[in-house]
C-alpha positions in Angstrom: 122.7 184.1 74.1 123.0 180.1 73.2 124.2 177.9 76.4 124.1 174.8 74.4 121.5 173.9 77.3 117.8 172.9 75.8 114.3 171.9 77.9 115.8 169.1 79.4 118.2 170.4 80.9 121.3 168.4 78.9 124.7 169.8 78.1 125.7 169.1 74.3 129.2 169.6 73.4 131.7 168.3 70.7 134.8 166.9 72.2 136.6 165.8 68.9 140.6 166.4 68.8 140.1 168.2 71.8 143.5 167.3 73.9 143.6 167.9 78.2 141.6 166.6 81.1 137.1 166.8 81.1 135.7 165.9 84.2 131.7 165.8 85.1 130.5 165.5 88.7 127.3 163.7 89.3 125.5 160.6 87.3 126.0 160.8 83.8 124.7 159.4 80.6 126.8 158.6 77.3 124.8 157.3 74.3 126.6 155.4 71.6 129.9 153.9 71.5 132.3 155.3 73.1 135.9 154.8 72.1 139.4 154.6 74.8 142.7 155.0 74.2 143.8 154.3 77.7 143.0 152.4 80.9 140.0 153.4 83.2 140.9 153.6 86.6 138.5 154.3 89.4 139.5 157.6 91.7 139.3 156.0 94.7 140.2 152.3 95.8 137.8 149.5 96.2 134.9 152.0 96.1 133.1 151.7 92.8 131.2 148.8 90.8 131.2 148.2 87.4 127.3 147.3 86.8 124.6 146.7 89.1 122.1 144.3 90.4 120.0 145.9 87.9 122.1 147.1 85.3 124.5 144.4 84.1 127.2 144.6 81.4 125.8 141.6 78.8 129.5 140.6 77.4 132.9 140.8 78.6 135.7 140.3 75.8 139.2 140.1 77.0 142.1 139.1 75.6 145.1 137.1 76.9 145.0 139.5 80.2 143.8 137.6 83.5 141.1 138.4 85.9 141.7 139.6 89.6 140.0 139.5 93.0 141.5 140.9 96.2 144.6 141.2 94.6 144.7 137.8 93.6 144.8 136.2 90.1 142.3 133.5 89.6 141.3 133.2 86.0 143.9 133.4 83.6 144.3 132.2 79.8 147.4 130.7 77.9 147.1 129.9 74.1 145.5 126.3 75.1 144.2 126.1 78.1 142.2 128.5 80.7 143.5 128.0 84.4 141.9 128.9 88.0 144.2 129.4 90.5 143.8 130.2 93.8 146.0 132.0 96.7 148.0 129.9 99.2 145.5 128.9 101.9 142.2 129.2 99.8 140.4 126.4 98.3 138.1 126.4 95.1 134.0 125.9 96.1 131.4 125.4 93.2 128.3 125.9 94.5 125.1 124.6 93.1 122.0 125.6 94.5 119.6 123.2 92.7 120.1 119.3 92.4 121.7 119.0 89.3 125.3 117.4 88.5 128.9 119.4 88.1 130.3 117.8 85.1 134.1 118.5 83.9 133.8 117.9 79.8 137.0 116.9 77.8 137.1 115.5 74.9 138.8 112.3 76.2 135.4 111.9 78.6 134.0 113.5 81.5 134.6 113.5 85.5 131.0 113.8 87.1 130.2 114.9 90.4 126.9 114.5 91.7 124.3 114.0 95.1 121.6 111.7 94.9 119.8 112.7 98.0 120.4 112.2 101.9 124.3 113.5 101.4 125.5 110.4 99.3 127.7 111.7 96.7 128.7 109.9 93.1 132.0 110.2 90.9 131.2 108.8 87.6 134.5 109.0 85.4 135.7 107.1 82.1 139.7 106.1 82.2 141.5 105.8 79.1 145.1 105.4 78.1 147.1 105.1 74.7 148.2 101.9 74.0 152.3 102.3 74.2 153.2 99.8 70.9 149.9 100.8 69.0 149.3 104.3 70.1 145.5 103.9 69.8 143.7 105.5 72.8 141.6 102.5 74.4 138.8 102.8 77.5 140.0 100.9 80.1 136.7 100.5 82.6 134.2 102.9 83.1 133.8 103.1 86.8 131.5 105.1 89.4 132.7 105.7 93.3 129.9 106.3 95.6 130.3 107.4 99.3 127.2 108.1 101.6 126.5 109.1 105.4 
């Protein structure tokens, strides 16, 4: 009698246009791609991850959808610009752990936020403006605003 169960003890099975519900208990391993039509949603509420510590996911793609936290959304995309929002109450941290500089790049210039030791901090920003009868975009001063304590 064939069980479809070798050595290793693994289950092989052909699923294709089979219609209804499969469920597995226990840790399980899919090789190759695997193809959804349909959303995957956990059994249980806040209980499962999505990766490890160990075990990461390399690439996300998403399209025009938005991400989530605690019911919350705080990265979103329109069809030009990508926007971090936060709930009422909250505040946005970026946290660098070594002593390198948070830069904002535009095109226009960039804002740059930076410590030089002992807690001073340093804004470094370029200001331009377009001209109102010639339109050409000119650099007005190119200024840094240090504070220290």
């Amino acid at each position: 009698m064939k069980t479809g169960i070798d050595d290793t003890k693994s289950v092989t099975a052909s699923l294709n246009s089979k219609t209804g519900s499969y469920a597995t208990t226990g840790s399980n391993t899919f090789i190759g791609t695997q193809t959804l039509s349909g959303s995957i949603i956990p059994a249980i509420d806040n209980t499962y991850d999505l990766g490890s510590a160990t075990y990461q996911w390399r690439d996300i793609y998403v399209s025009s959808g938005s991400l989530y936290i605690d019911g919350t959304k705080v990265l979103g995309s329109t069809g030009n610009e990508l926007q971090i929002t936060t709930d009422v109450g909250q505040s946005i941290k970026i946290l660098e752990a070594g002593s390198d500089s948070i830069v904002l790049q535009s095109a226009d210039g960039n804002i740059e936020l930076k410590t030089s030791g002992s807690a001073v901090s340093r804004i470094t920003t370029r200001c331009a403006y377009d001209h109102p009868s010639t339109g050409k975009r000119s650099v007005s001063h190119t200024s840094s605003i240090s504070c220290g304590g």
